[in-house]
C-alpha positions as CSV (number, residue, x, y, z in Angstrom):
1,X,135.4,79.7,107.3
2,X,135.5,81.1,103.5
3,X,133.0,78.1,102.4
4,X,131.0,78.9,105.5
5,X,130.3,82.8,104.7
6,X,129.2,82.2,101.3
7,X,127.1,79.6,102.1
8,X,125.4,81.6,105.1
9,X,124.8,84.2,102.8
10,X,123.0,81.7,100.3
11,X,120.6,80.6,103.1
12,X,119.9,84.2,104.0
13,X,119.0,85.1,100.7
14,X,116.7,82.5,100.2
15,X,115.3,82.9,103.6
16,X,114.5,86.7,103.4
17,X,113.4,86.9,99.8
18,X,110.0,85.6,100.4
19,X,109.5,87.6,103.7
20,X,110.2,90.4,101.7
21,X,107.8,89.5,99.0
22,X,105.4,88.8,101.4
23,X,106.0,92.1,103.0
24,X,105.6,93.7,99.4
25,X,101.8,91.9,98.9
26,X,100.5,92.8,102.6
27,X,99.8,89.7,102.9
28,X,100.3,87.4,106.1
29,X,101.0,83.7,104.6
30,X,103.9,81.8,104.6
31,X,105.9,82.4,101.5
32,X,104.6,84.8,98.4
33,X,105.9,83.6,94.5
34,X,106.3,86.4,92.6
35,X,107.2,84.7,89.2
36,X,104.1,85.8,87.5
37,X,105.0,89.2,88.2
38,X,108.1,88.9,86.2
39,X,108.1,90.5,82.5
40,X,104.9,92.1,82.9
41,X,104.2,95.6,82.1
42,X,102.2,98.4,82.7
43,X,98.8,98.8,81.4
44,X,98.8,101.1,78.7
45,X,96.3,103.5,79.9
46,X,98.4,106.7,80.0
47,X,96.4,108.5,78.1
48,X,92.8,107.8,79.7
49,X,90.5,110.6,80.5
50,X,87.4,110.4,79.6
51,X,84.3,110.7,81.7
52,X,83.8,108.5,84.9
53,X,81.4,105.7,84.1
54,X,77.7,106.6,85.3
55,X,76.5,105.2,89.1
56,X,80.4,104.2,89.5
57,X,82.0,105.5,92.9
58,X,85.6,104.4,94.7
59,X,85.7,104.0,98.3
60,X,88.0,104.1,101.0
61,X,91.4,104.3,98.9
62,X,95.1,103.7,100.6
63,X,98.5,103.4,99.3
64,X,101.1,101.0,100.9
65,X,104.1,103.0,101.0
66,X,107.3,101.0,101.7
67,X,111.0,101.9,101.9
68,X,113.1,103.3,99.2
69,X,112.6,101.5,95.7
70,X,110.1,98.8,96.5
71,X,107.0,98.7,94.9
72,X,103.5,100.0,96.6
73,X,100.3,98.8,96.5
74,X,96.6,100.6,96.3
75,X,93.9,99.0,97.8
76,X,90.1,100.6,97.6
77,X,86.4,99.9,96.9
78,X,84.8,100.3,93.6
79,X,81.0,101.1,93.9
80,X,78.8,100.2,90.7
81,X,75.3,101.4,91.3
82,X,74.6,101.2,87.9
83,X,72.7,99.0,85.6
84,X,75.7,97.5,83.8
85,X,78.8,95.9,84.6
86,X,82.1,98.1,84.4
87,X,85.3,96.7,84.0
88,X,88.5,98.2,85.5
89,X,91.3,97.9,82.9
90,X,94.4,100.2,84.8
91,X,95.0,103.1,86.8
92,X,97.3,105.8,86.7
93,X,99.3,107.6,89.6
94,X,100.9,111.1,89.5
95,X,104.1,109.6,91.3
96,X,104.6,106.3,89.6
97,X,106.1,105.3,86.3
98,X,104.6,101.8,86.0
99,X,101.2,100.8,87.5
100,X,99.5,97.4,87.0
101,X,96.7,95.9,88.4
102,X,97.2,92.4,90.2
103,X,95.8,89.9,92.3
104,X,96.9,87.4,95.1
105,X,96.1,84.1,95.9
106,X,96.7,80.7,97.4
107,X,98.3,77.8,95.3
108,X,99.7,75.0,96.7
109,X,100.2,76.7,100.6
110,X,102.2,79.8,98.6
111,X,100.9,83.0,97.7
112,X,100.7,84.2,94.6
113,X,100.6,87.4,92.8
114,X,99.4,87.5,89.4
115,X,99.2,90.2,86.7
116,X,95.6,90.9,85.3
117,X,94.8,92.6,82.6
118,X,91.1,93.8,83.5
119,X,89.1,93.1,87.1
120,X,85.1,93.4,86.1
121,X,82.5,95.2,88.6
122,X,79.2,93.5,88.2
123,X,76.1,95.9,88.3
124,X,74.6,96.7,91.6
125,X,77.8,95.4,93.4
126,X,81.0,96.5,95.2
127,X,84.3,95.1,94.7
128,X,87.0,95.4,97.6
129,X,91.0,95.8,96.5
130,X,92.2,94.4,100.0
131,X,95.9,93.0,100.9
132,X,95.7,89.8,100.0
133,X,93.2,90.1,97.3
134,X,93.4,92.3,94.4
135,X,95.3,95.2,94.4
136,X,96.9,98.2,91.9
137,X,100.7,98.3,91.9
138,X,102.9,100.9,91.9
139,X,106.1,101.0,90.7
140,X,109.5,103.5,89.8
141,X,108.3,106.2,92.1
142,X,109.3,109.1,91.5
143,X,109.2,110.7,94.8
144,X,108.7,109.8,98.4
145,X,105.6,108.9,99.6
146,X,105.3,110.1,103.2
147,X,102.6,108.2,105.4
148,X,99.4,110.5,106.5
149,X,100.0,112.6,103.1
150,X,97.6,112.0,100.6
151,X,97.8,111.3,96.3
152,X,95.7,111.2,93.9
153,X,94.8,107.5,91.8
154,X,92.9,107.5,89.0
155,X,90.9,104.3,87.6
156,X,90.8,103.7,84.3
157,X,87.6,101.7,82.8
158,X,86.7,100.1,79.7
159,X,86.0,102.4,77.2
160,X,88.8,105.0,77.6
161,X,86.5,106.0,80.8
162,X,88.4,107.3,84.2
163,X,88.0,108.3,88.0
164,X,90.0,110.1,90.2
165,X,90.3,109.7,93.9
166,X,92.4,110.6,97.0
167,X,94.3,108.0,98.6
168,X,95.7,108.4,101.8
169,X,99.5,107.2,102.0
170,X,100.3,104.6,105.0
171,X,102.8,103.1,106.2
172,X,104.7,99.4,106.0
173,X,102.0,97.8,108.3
174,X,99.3,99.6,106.4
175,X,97.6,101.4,109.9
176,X,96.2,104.7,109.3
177,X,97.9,107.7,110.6
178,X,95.4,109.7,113.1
């Protein structure tokens, strides 16, 4: 019996660790490897605020808030109705310490989520941050996030430029609150 508990506790580690990963990304595949996540750091784009790029509007912004210290994720839509391409290089939340931008995807039947450094907008397109996809994330909160509140995000761009929108705050399974 004293072989048997530490040996049930190793298969139950390795058996919830990628349900809880997965739970992390929003994303609903078998198994999520987060290795690439390790050692990376937030962007440094603390100290962004200059003028939103021209014909560039976000869309539809939510926060995936889950329980106690784990990580959250912001999804939205970036608009560019401009002539140009913008490139997305950060963000910056008023109740995180670390943000980072990421994206998942599917290698070898796992999913991935992998640190990335800039996401470009082409001109005259819109690009979706959806579970499963890319995503910002947010780390060391430091304060609750309560679904149906609301908190600001702001997106940084290339050339020190920055936007601010209102997120609305949702829960685990990522439905909105009416």
């Amino acid at each position: 019996m004293k072989l048997l508990r530490p040996c049930l506790a190793a298969v139950l580690a390795v058996a919830c660790v990628p349900a809880l990963a997965q739970h992390m990304s929003g994303n609903n595949m078998p198994g999520h490897d987060m290795s690439s996540h390790a050692g990376h750091h937030a962007s440094p784009v603390k100290a962004a605020n200059g003028p939103a790029p021209e014909g560039v509007s976000v869309k539809d912004c939510w926060i995936r808030a889950l329980p106690g210290s784990l990580p959250s994720a912001a999804y939205f839509q970036v608009v560019n109705d401009s002539d140009r391409q913008v490139t997305l290089v950060g963000l910056q939340s008023p109740a995180h310490a670390r943000t980072m931008l990421h994206a998942s995807s599917m290698q070898d039947g796992m999913s991935r989520m992998e640190h990335v450094a800039s996401v470009p907008v082409p001109a005259h397109e819109a690009l979706e941050f959806r579970p499963g996809g890319y995503h910002g994330m947010l780390e060391q909160a430091s304060r609750t996030l309560e679904p149906g509140s609301r908190l600001p995000l702001i997106l940084v761009f290339d050339g020190n430029r920055t936007l601010a929108t209102d997120c609305e705050v949702r829960g685990p399974d990522g439905a909105p609150r009416h």
